[in-house]
C-alpha positions as CSV (number, residue, x, y, z in Angstrom):
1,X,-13.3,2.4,1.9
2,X,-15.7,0.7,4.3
3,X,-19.3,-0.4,3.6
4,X,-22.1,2.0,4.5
5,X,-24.1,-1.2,6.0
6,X,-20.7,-2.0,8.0
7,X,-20.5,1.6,9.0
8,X,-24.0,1.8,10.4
9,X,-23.8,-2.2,12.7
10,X,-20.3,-1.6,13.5
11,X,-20.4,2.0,14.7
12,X,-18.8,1.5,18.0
13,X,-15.8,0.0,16.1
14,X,-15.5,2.8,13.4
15,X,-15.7,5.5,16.1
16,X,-12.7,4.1,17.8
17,X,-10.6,3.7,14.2
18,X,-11.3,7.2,13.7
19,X,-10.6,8.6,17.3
20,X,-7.4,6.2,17.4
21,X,-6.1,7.2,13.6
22,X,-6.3,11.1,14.4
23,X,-9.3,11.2,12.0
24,X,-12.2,13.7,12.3
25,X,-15.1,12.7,10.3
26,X,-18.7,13.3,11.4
27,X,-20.8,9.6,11.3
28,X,-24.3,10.9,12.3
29,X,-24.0,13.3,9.5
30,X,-22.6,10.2,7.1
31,X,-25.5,8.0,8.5
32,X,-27.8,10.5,7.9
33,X,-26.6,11.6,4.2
34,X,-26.8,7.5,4.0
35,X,-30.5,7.5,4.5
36,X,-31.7,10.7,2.7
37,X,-29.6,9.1,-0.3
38,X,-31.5,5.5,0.1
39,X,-35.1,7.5,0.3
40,X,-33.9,9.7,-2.9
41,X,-32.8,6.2,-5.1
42,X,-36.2,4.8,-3.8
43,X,-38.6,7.7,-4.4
44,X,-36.3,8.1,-7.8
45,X,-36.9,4.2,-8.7
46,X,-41.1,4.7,-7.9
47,X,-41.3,7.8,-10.2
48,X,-39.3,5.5,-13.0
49,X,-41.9,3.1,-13.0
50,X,-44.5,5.1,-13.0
51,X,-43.2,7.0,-15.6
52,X,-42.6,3.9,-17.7
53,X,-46.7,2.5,-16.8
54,X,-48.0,6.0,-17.7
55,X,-45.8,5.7,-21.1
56,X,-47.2,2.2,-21.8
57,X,-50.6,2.8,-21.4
58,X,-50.3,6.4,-24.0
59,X,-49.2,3.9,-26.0
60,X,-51.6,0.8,-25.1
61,X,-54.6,3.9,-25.8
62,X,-53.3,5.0,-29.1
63,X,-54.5,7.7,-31.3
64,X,-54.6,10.8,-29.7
65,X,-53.0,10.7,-26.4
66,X,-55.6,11.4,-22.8
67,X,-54.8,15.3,-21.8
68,X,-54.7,13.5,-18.5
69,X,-52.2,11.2,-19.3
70,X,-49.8,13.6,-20.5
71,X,-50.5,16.1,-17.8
72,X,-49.8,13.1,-15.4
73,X,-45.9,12.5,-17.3
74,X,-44.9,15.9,-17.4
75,X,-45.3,16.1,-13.5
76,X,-44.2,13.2,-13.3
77,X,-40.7,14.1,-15.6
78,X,-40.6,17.6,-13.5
79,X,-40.9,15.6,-9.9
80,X,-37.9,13.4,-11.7
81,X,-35.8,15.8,-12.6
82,X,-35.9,17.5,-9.3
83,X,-35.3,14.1,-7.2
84,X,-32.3,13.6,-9.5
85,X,-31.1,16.6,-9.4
86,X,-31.0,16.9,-5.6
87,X,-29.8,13.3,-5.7
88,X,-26.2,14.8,-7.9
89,X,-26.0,17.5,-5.6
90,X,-26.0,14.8,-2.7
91,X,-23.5,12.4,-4.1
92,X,-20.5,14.1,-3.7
93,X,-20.9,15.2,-0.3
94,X,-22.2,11.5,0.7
95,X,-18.9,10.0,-1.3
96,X,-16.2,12.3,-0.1
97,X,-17.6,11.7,3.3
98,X,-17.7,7.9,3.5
99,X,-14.1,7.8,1.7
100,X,-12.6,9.7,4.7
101,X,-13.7,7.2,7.2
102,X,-10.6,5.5,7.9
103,X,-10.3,1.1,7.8
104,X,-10.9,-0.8,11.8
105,X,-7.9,-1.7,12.9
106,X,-7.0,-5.5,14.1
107,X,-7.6,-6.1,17.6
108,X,-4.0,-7.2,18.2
109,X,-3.3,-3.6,16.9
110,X,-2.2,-1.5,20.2
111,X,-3.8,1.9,20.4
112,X,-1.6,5.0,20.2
113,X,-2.0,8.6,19.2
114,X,2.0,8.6,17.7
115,X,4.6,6.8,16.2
116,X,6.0,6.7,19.7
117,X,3.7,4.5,21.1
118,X,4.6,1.6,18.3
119,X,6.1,-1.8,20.1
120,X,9.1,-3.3,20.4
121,X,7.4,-7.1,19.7
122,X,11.4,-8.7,18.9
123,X,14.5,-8.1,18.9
124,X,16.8,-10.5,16.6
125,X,20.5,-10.1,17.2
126,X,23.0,-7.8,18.9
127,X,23.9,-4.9,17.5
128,X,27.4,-5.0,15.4
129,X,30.7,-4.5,17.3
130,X,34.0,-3.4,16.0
131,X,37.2,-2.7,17.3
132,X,37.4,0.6,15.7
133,X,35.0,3.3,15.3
134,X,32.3,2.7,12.5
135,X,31.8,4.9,10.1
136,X,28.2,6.2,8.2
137,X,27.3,5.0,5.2
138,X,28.0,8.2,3.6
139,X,31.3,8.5,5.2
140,X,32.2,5.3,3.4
141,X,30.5,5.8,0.3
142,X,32.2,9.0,-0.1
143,X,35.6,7.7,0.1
144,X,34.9,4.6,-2.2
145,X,33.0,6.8,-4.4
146,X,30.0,4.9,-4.6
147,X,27.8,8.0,-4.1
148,X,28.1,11.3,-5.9
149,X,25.2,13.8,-4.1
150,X,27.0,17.3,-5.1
151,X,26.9,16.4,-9.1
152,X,23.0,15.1,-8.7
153,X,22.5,18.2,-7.2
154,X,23.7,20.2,-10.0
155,X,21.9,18.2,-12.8
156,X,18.8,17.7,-10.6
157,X,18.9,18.8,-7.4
158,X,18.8,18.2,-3.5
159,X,17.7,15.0,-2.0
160,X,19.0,12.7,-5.6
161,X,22.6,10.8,-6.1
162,X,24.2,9.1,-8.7
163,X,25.0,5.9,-7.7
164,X,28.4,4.6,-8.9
165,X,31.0,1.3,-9.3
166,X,30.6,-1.5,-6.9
167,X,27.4,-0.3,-5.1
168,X,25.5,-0.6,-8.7
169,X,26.7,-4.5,-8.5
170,X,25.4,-4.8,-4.9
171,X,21.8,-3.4,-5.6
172,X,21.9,-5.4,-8.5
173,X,23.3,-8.9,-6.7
174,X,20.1,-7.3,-4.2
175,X,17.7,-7.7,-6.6
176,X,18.6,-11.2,-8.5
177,X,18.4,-12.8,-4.6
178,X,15.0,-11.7,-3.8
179,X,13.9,-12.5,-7.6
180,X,14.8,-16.0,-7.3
181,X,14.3,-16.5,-3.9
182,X,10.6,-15.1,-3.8
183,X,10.0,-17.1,-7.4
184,X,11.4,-20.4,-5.9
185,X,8.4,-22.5,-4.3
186,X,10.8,-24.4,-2.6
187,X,11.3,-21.1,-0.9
188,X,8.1,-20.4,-0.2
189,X,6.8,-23.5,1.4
190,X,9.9,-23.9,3.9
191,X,8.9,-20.2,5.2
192,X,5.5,-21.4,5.3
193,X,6.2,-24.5,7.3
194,X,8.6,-22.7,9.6
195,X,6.4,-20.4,10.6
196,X,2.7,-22.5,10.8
197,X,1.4,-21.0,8.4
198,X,0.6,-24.2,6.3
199,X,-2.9,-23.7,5.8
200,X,-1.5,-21.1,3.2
201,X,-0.8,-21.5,-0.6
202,X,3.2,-22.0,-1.4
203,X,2.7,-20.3,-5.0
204,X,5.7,-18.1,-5.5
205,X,5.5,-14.7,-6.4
206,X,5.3,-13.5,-10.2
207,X,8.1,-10.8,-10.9
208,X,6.6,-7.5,-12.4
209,X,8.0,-4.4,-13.8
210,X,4.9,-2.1,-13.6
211,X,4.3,1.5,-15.1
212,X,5.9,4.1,-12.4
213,X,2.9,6.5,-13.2
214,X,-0.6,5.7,-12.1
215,X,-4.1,8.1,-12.6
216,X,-5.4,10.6,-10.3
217,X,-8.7,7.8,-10.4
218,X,-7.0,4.6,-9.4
219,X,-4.3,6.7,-7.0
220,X,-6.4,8.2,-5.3
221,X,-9.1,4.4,-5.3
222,X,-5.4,2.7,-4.0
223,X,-6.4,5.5,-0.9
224,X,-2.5,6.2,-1.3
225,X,-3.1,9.1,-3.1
226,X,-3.2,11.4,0.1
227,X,-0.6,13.0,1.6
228,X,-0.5,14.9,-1.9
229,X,2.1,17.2,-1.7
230,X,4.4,14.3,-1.0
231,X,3.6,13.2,-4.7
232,X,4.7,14.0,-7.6
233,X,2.0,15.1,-10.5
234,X,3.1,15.1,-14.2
235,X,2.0,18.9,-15.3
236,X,-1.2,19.2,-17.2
237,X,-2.5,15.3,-16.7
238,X,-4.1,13.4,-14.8
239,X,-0.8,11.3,-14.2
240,X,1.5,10.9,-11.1
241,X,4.6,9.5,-10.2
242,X,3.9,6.3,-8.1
243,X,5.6,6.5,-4.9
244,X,5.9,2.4,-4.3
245,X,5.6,0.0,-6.7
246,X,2.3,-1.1,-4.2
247,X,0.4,2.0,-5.8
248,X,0.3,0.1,-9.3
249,X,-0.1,-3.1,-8.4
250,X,-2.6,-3.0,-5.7
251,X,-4.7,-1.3,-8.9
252,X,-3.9,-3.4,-11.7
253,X,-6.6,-5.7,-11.5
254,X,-9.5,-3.0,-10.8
255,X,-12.7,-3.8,-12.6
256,X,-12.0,-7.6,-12.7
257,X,-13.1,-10.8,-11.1
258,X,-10.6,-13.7,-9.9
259,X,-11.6,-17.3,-9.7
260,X,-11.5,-18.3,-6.5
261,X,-9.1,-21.6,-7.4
262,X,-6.6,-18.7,-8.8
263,X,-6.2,-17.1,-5.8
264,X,-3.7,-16.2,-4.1
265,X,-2.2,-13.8,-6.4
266,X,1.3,-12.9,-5.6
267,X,3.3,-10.2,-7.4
268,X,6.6,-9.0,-6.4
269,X,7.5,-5.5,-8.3
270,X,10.5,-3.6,-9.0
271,X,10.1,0.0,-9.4
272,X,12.0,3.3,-9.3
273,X,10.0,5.3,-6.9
274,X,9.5,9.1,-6.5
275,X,7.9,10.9,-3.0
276,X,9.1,15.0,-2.5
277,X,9.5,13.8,1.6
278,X,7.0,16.8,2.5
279,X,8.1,18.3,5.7
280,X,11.7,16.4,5.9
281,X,13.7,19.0,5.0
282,X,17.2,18.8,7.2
283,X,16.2,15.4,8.4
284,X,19.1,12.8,7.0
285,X,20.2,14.9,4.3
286,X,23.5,13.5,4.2
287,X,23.3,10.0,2.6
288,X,20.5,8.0,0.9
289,X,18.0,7.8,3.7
290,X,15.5,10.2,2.9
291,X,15.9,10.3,-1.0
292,X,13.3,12.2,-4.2
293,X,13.7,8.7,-6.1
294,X,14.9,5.3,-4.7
295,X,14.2,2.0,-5.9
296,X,12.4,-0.7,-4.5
297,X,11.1,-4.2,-4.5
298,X,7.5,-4.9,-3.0
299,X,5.5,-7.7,-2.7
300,X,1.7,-7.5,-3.3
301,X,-1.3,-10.6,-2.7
302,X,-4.7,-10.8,-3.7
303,X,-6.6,-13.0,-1.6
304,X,-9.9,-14.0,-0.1
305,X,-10.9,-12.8,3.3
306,X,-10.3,-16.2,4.9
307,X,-6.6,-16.4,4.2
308,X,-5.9,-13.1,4.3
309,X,-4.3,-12.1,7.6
310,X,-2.2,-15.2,6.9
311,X,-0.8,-13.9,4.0
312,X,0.0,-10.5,6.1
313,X,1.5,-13.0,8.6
314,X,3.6,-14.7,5.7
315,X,4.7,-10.9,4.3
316,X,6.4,-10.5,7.5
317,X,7.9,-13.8,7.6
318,X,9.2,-13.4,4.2
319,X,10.9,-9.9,5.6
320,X,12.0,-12.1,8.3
321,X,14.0,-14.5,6.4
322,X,14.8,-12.1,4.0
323,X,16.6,-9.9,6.8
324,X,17.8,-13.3,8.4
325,X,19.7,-14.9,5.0
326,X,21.6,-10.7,4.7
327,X,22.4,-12.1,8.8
328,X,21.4,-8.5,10.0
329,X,20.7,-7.4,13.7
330,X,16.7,-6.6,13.6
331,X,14.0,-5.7,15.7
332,X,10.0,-5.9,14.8
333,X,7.8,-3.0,15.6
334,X,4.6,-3.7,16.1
335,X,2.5,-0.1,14.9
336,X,0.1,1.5,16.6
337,X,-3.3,2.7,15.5
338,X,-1.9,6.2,14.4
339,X,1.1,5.1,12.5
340,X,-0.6,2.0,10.7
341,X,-2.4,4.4,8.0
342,X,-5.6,5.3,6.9
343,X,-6.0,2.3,4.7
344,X,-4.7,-0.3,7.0
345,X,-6.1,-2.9,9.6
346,X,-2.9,-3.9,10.9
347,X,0.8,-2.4,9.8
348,X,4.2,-4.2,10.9
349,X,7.8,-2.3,10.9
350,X,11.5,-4.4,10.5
351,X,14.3,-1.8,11.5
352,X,17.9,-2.8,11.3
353,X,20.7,-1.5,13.5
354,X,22.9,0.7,11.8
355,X,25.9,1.1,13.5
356,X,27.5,4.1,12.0
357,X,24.3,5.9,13.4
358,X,24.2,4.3,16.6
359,X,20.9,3.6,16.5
360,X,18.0,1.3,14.1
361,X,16.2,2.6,11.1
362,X,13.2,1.6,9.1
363,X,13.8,-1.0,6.8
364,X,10.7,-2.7,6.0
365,X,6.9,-2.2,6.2
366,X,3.7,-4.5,5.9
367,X,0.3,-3.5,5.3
368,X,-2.5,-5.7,5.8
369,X,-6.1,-3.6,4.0
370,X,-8.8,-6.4,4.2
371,X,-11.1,-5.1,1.7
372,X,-10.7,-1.6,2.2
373,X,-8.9,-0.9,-1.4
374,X,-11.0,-3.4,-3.0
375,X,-14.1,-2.1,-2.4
376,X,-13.3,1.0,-4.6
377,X,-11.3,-0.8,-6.8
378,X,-14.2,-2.9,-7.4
379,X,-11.6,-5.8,-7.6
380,X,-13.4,-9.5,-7.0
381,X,-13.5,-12.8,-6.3
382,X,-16.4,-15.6,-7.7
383,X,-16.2,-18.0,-4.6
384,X,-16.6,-21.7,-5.7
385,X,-20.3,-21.5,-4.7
386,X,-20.9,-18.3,-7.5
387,X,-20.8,-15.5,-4.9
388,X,-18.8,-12.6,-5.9
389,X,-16.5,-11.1,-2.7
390,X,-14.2,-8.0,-2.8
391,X,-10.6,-9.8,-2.0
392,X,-8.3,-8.5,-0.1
393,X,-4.9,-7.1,-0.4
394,X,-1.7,-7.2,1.5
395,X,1.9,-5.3,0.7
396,X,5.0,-5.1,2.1
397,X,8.4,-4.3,1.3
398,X,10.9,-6.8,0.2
399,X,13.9,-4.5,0.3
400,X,14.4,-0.7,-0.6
401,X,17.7,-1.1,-1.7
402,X,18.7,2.2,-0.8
403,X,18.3,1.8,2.8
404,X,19.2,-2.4,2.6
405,X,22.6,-1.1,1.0
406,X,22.8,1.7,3.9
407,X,22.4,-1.3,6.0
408,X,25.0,-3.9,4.5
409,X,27.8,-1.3,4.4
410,X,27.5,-0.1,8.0
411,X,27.1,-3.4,9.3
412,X,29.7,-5.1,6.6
413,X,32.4,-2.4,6.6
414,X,36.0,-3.1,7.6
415,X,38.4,-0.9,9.0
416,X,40.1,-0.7,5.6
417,X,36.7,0.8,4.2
418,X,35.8,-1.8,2.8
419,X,32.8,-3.7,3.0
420,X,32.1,-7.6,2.7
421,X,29.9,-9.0,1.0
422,X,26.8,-10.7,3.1
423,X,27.4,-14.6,2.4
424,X,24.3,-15.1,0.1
425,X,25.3,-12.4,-2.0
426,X,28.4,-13.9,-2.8
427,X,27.1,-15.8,-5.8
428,X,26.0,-12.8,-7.6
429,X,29.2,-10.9,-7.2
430,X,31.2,-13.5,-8.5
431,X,31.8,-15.2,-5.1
432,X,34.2,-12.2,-3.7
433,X,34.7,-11.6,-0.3
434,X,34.5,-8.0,-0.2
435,X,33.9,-4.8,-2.1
């Protein structure tokens, strides 16, 4: 969330991130709830120390107390009680308020009231031609057997698949690439340098298998909590399926404080994921678009506010190279103000063409917060001078191997239905051509 003292210099600027998110959220009843909450705490903090002088001096006097003095602490106790209770009453209301208030997006950020308004900022690539007509994913799958939907469906139900044979070695060839390329340094820096970016850090990311369930608290303090009937919520607890590995790693370190010389932090997490797609119902059901679970590798970076739309910058250049090394047509989308997210200052989109639908898709996302999780999080930084600063968090995907395997096999696939194997891959798949 933002800070109140933010809130009430920048007005101007939170007015727009809330008109140009789609948010309604009332900040002259905020900034008001702000200051009867700052005259409560004070009035509350005067009556404490009174209270505490008129105790020591009962005690100072000895003996037999002054009526006076104990007339004086009972009103003073009543006047407390009242003041604190009114102050309880407040806090929600004052809380749930400031939480809806929605982060300032970047200034490079164009506005837009839909996803329609999102830039086209690149284009890398021409589409994939054939000389015969190109089949779906699905289509292909189907005949290889690589995806069985009609026996998940019967042990689970709509919108899950078993995945099967050769596309469990691709996913798997996937996720040994990105591992070692993400934990190479070597890696790192040349991306750095290649895209000016050398005032960063070239640590390499730290692999992580997190939990895949999180708490209502830190969900909901991640601010990913919301939409909530796209989550999943384990019956009777306080637990919910994470929908991206983001949602518990972004919260792992709540509570603690980094050394500045630490920082960054850089985690790349693997994670079966779980969202019910709300209000997707007869959009891409056929295939493993729009799927219940689907797995997914994510990066996520602790950093201080200097560096910290640099390391956004790097996110995407990683996605970039990533994309690049599978040699896939691409284009950047640069989101608007509606579609970034509540949360976010600045959100970039890769899609890939996929030729068996004639059209790109989604691929990859990058989220750049500031401090906006942070903040409620409580998640820190001791700067070398021995000032404590919220850090600030970036995420973005590295691959959702569901949709990077929709993408190799449309853009791969032969007219034999078969489907080579992108050249860096080959290594993992025991250098064969094709599947």
């Amino acid at each position: 969330m933002l800070d109140i003292n933010y809130i009430r210099t920048h007005k101007a600027d939170v007015e727009y991130a809330i008109k140009s998110k789609a948010y309604e959220v009332d900040l002259d009843e905020l900034l008001r709830l702000s200051d009867e909450r700052k005259s409560l705490t004070q009035q509350i903090e005067q009556l404490q120390q009174s209270r505490n002088a008129n105790s020591a001096e009962i005690k100072r006097l000895g003996g037999k107390p002054d009526p006076k003095l104990i007339a004086s602490g009972k009103k003073i106790k009543a006047d407390l009680a009242k003041l604190e209770d009114k102050l309880a009453k407040l806090e929600p209301t004052y809380t749930n308020l400031l939480k809806s208030v929605p982060n300032v997006p970047e200034k490079d950020v164009p506005y837009g009231l839909s996803e329609d308004e999102n830039e086209v900022a690149e284009v890398i690539g021409e589409p994939t031609k054939f000389d015969f007509t190109p089949k779906n994913h699905y289509e292909l799958a189907s005949i290889r057997d690589w995806i069985d939907k009609e026996r998940a469906a019967k042990v689970t139900g709509a919108r899950f698949a078993y995945i099967k044979g050769d596309l469990v070695k691709l996913q798997m060839a996937i996720i040994n690439f990105v591992i070692n390329s993400l934990t190479n340094q070597s890696v790192i820096k040349k991306i750095i340098k290649d895209n000016h970016l050398t005032e960063l850090s070239d640590k390499p990311f730290t692999p992580v298998l997190p939990p895949l369930m999180l708490r209502t608290e830190m969900y909901d303090a991640m601010d990913r909590l919301e939409p909530r009937e796209d989550r999943y919520k384990i019956d009777g607890e306080e637990l919910w399926l994470q929908g991206s590995a983001e949602h518990v790693l972004g919260s792992m370190h709540a509570g603690e404080i980094f050394e500045e010389a630490n920082l960054p932090i850089r985690y790349l997490g693997y994670a079966t994921s779980f969202r019910q797609e709300a209000g997707t119902y007869g959009k891409d059901m056929e295939g493993i678009i729009r799927m219940h679970q689907f797995d997914k590798l994510e990066m996520e970076s602790f950093s201080t506010k200097e560096t910290s739309r640099k390391e956004h910058e790097l996110f995407v250049a990683i996605q970039r190279w990533l994309l690049e090394q599978l040699e896939l047509p691409y284009r950047v989308i640069r989101k608007c103000t509606f579609d970034i997210g509540k949360p976010d200052a600045r959100g970039i989109d890769m899609e890939v063409w996929l030729p068996g639908q004639n059209k790109y898709r989604e691929t990859h996302t990058a989220d750049y917060m500031t401090d906006y999780q942070s903040r409620r999080l409580n998640t820190r930084v001791r700067r070398e001078s021995g000032e404590l600063e919220l850090v600030h968090t970036n995420d973005a995907t590295a691959f959702a191997l569901g949709r990077i395997m929709v993408a190799i096999i449309e853009n791969y696939q032969t007219a034999d239905n078969k489907v080579k194997i992108p050249t860096v891959l080959k290594p993992y798949l025991n250098n064969k051509e094709e599947l």
